[in-house]
C-alpha positions in Angstrom: 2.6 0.1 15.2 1.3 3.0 12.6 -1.8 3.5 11.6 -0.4 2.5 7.8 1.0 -0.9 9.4 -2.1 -1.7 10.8 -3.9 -0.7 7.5 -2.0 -3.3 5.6 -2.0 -5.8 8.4 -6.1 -5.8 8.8 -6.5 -5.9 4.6 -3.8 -8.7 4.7 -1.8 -6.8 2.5 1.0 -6.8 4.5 2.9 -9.8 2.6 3.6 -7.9 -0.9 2.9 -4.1 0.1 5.8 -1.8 2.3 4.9 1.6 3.9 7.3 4.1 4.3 6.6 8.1 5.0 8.4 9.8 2.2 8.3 13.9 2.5 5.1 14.4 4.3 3.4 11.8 2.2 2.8 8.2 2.7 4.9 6.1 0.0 3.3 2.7 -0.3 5.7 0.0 -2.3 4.0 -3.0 -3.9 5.7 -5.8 -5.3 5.2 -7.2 -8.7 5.4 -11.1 -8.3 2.1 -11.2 -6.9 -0.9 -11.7 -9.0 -2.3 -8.9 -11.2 -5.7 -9.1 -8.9 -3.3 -9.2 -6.0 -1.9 -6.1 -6.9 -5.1 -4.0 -8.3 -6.7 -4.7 -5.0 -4.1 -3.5 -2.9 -4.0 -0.3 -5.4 -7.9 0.3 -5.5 -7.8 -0.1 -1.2 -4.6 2.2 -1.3 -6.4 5.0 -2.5 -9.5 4.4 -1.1 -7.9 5.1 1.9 -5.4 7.8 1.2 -6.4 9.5 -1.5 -4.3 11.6 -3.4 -2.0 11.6 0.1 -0.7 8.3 -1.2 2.6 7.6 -3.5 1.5 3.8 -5.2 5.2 2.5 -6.5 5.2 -1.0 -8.0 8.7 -2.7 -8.0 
């Protein structure tokens, strides 16, 4: 398991967020039919985290 799976498995994010490495960065996709706080938490964690290393896509 990578370090980003086990990110998003220990915040329960897991459900609604993908991780995929994407030219040296790490792309993080989060889907939109979750709940607006769903999806601003898993954002605000997201960068917490990785910083400006981190490529947020909502689909």
């Amino acid at each position: 398991m990578t370090t980003e799976q086990t990110f998003l498995i220990t915040y329960g994010l897991h459900n609604f967020v993908s991780h995929a490495p994407d030219a040296g960065r790490n792309a993080f996709v989060i889907r939109r039919h979750e709940g607006a706080d769903m999806v601003r938490h898993a954002t605000s964690l997201i960068q917490g985290s990785y910083g400006n290393g981190a490529d947020i896509r909502l689909v």
